[in-house]
GUMAR-617031 format. One record per residue: x, y, z of N, C-alpha, C in turn; residue number from 0; residue in three letters. Coordinates in steps of 0.1 Angstrom, whole numbers, plus 5000, padded with zeros to 4 digits. Example, Ala and Ser with C-alpha at 12.3 -4.5 7.8 and 13.67 -1.06 7.14 Angstrom:
<atoms>
+------+------+------+------+------+------+------+------+------+-----+---------+
!  npx !  npy !  npz ! capx ! capy ! capz !  cpx !  cpy !  cpz ! num ! residuo !
+------+------+------+------+------+------+------+------+------+-----+---------+
! 5132 ! 4943 ! 5078 ! 5123 ! 4955 ! 5078 ! 5132 ! 4967 ! 5078 !   0 !     ALA !
! 5128 ! 4978 ! 5071 ! 5137 ! 4989 ! 5071 ! 5129 ! 5000 ! 5079 !   1 !     SER !
+------+------+------+------+------+------+------+------+------+-----+---------+
</atoms>
This chain:
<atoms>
+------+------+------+------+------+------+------+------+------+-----+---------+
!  npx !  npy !  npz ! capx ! capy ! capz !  cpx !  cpy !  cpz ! num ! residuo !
+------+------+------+------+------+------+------+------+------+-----+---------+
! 2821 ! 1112 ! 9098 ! 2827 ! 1106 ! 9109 ! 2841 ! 1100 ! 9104 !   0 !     UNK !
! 2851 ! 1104 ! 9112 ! 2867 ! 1095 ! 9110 ! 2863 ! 1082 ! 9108 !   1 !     UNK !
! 2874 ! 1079 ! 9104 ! 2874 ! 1061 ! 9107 ! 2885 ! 1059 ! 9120 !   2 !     UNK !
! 2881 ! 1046 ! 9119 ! 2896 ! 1045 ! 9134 ! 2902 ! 1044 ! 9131 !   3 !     UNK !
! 2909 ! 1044 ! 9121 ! 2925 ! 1041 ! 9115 ! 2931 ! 1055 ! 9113 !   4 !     UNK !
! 2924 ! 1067 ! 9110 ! 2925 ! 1079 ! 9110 ! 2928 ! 1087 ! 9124 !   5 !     UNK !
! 2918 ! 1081 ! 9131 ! 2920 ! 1086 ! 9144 ! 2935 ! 1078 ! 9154 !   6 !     UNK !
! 2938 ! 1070 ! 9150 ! 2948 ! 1064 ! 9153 ! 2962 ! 1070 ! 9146 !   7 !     UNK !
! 2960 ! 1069 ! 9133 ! 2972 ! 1075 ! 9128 ! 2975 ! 1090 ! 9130 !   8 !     UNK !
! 2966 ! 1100 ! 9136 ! 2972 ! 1111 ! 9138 ! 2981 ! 1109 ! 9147 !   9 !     UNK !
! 2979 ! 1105 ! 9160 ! 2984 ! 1106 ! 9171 ! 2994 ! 1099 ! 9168 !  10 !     UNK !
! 2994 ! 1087 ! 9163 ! 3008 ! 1078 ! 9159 ! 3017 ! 1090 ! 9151 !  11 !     UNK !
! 3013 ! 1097 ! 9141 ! 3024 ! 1104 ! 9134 ! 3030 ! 1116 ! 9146 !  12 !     UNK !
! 3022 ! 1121 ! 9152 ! 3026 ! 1132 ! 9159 ! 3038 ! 1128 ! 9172 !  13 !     UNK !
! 3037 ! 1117 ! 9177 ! 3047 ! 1110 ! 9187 ! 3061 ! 1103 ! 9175 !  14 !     UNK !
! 3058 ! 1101 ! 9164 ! 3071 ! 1099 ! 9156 ! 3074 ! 1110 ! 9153 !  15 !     UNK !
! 3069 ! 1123 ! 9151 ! 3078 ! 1138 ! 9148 ! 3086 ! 1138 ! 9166 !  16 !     UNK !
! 3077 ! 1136 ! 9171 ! 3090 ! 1140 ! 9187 ! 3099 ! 1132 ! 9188 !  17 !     UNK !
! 3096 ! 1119 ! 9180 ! 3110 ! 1108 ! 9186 ! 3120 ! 1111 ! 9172 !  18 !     UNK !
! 3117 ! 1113 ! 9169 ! 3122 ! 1116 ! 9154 ! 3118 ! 1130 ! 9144 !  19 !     UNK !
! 3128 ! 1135 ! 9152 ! 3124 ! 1151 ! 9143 ! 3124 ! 1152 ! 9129 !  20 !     UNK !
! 3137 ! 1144 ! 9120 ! 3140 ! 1137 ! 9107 ! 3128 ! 1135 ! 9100 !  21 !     UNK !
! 3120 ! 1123 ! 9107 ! 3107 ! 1125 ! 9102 ! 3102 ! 1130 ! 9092 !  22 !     UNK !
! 3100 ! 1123 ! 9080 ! 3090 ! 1133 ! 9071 ! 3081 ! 1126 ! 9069 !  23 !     UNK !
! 3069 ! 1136 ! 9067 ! 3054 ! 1128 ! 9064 ! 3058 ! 1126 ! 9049 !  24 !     UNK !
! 3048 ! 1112 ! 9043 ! 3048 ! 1106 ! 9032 ! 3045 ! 1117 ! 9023 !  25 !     UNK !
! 3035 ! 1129 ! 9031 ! 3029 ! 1139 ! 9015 ! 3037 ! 1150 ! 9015 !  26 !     UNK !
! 3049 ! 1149 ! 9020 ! 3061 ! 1166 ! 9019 ! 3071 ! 1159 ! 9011 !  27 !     UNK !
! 3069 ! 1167 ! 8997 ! 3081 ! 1164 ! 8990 ! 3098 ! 1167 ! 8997 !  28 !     UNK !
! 3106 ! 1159 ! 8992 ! 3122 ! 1156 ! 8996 ! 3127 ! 1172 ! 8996 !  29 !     UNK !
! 3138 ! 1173 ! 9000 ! 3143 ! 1186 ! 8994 ! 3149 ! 1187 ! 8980 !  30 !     UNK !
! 3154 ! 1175 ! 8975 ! 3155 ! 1175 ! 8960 ! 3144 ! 1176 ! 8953 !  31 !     UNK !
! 3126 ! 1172 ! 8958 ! 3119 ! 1175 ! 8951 ! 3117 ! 1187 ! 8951 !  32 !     UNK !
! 3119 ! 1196 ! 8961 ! 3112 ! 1209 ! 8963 ! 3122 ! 1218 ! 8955 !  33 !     UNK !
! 3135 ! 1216 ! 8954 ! 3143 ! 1225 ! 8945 ! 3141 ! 1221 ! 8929 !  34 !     UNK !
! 3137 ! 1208 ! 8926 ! 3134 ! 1210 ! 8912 ! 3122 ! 1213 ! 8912 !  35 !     UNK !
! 3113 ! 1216 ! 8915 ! 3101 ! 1222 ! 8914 ! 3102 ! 1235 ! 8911 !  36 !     UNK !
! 3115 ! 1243 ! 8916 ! 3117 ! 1258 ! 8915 ! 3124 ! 1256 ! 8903 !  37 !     UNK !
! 3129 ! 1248 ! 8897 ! 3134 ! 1255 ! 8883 ! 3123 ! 1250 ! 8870 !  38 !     UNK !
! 3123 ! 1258 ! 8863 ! 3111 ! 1258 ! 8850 ! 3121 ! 1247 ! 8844 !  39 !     UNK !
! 3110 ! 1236 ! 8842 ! 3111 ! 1227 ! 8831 ! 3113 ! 1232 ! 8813 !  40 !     UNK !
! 3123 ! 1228 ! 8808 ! 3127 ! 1231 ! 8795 ! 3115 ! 1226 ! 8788 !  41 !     UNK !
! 3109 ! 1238 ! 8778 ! 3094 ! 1235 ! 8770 ! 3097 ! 1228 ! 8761 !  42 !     UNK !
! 3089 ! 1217 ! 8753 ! 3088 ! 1209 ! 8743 ! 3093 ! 1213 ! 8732 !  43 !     UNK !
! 3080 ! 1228 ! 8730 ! 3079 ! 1229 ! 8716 ! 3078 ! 1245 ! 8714 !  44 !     UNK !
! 3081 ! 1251 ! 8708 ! 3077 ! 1268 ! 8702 ! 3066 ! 1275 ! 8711 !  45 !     UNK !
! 3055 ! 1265 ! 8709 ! 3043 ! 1268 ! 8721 ! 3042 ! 1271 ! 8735 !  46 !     UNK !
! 3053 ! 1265 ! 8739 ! 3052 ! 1264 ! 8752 ! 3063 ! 1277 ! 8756 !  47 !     UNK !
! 3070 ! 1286 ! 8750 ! 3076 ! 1289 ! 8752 ! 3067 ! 1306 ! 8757 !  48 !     UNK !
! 3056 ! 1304 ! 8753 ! 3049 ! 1318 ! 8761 ! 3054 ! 1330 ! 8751 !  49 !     UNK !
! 3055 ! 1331 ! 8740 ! 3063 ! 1342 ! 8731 ! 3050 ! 1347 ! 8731 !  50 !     UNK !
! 3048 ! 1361 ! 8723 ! 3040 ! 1366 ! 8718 ! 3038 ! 1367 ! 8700 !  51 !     UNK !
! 3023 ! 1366 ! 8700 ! 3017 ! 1362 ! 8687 ! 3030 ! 1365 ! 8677 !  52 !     UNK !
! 3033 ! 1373 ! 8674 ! 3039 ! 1383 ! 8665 ! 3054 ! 1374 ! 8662 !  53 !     UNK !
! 3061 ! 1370 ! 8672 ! 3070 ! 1362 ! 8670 ! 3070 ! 1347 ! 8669 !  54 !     UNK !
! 3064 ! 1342 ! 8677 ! 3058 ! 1333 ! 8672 ! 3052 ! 1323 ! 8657 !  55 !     UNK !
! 3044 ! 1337 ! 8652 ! 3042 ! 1335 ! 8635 ! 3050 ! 1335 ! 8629 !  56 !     UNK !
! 3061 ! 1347 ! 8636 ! 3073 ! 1351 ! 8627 ! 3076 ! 1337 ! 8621 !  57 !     UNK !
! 3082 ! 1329 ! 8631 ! 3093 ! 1318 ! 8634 ! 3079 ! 1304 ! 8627 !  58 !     UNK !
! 3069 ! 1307 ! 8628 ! 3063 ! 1294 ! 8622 ! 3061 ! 1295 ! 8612 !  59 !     UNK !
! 3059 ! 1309 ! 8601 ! 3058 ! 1311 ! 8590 ! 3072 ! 1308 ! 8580 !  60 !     UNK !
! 3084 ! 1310 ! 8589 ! 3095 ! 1306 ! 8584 ! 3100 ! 1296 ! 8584 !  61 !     UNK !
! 3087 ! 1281 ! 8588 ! 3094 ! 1272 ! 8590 ! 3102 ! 1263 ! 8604 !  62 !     UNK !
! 3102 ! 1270 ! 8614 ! 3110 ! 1269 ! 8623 ! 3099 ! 1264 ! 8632 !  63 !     UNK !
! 3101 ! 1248 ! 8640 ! 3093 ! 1244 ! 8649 ! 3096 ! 1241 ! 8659 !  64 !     UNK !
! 3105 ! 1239 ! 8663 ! 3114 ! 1230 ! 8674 ! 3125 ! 1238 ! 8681 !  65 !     UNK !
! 3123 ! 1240 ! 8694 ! 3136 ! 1249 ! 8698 ! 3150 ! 1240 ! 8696 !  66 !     UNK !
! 3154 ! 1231 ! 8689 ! 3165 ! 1227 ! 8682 ! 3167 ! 1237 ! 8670 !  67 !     UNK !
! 3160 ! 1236 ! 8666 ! 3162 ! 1245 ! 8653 ! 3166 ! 1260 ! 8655 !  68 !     UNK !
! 3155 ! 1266 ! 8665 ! 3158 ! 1279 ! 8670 ! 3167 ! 1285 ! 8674 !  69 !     UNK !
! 3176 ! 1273 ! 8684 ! 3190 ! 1273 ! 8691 ! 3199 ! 1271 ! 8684 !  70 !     UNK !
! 3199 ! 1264 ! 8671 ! 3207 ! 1261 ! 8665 ! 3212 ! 1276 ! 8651 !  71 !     UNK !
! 3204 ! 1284 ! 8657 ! 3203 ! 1296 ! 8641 ! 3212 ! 1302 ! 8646 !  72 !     UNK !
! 3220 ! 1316 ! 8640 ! 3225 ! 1323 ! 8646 ! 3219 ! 1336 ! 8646 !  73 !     UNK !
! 3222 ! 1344 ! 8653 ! 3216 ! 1363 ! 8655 ! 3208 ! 1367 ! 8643 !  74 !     UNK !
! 3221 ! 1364 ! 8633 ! 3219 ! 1376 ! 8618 ! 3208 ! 1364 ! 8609 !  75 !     UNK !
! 3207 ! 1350 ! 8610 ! 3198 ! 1342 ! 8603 ! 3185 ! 1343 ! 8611 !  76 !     UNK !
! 3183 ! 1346 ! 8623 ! 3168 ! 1349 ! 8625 ! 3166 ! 1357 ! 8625 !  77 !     UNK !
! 3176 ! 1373 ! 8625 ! 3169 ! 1386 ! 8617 ! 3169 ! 1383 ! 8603 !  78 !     UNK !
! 3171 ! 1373 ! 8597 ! 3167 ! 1373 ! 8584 ! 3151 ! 1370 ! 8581 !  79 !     UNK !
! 3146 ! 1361 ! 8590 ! 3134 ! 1360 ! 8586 ! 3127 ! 1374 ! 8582 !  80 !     UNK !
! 3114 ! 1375 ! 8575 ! 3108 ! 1384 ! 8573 ! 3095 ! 1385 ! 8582 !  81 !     UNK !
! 3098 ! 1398 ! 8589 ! 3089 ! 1404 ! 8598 ! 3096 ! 1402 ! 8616 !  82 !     UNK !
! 3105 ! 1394 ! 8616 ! 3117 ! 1395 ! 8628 ! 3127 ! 1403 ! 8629 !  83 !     UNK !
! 3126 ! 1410 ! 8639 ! 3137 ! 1419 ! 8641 ! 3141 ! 1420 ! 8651 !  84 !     UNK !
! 3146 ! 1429 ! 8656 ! 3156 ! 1433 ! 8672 ! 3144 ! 1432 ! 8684 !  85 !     UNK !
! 3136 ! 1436 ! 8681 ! 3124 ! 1435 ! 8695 ! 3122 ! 1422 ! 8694 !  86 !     UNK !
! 3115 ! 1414 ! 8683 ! 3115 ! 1398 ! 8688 ! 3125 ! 1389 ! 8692 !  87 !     UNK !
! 3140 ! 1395 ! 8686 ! 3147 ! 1389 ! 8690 ! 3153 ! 1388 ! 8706 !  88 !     UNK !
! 3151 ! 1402 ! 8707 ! 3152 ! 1404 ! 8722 ! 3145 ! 1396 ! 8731 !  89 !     UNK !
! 3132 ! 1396 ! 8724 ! 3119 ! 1386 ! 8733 ! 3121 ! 1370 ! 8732 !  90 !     UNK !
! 3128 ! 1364 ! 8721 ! 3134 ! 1355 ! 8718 ! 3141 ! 1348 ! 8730 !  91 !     UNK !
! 3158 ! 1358 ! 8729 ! 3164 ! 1354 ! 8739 ! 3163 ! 1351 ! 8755 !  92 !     UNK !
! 3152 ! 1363 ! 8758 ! 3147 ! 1365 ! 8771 ! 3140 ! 1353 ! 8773 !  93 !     UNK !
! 3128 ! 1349 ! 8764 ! 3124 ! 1335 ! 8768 ! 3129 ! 1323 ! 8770 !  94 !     UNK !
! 3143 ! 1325 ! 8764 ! 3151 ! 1313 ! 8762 ! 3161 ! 1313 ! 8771 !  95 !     UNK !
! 3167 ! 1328 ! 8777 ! 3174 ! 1324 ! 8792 ! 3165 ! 1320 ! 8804 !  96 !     UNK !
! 3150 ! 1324 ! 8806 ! 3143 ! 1321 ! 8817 ! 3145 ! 1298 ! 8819 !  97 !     UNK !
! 3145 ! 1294 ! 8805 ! 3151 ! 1280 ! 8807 ! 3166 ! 1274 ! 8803 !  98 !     UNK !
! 3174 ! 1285 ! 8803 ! 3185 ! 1284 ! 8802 ! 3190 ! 1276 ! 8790 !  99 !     UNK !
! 3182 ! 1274 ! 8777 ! 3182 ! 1268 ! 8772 ! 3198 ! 1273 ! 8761 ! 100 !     UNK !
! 3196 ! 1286 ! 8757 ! 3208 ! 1293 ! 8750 ! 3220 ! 1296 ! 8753 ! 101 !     UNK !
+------+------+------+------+------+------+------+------+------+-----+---------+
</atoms>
């Protein structure tokens, strides 16, 4: 069973959308919320970046933990690691324009 304060505030909210189209209910995010919601949050750490196993290890076996570090390398020093090449690199980059981070 409602409570009356329930049953009261529907009808109250629905006469403030007519007098007031502007109106937003308390639980509909802003339009500034709703557009950052659409862009992916910059990941923490290596982990979050969704890579696949293989590059991943590459880059942890070499030391490398922090996308500071990652961003900070150039092309030809992370094909230097051993077992990194053009396909992880590729996969590299790709992960790293989806947050615009490069």
């Amino acid at each position: 069973m409602e409570s009356i304060k329930t049953l009261v505030w529907r009808p109250l909210e629905f006469l403030r959308s007519l007098i007031s189209p502007v109106h937003q209910a308390l639980d509909e995010p802003t339009a500034s919320e709703a557009l950052n919601a659409e862009e992916p949050a910059i990941p923490a750490s290596l982990g979050d970046l969704n890579l696949s196993p293989r590059v991943f290890n590459c880059l942890w076996k070499a030391d490398i933990r922090t996308l500071e570090t990652v961003t900070s390398m150039s092309d030809e020093n992370l094909l230097d690691i051993p077992g990194f090449g053009i396909k992880a690199l590729t996969e590299l980059k790709g992960c790293l324009s989806i947050y615009d981070v490069r």
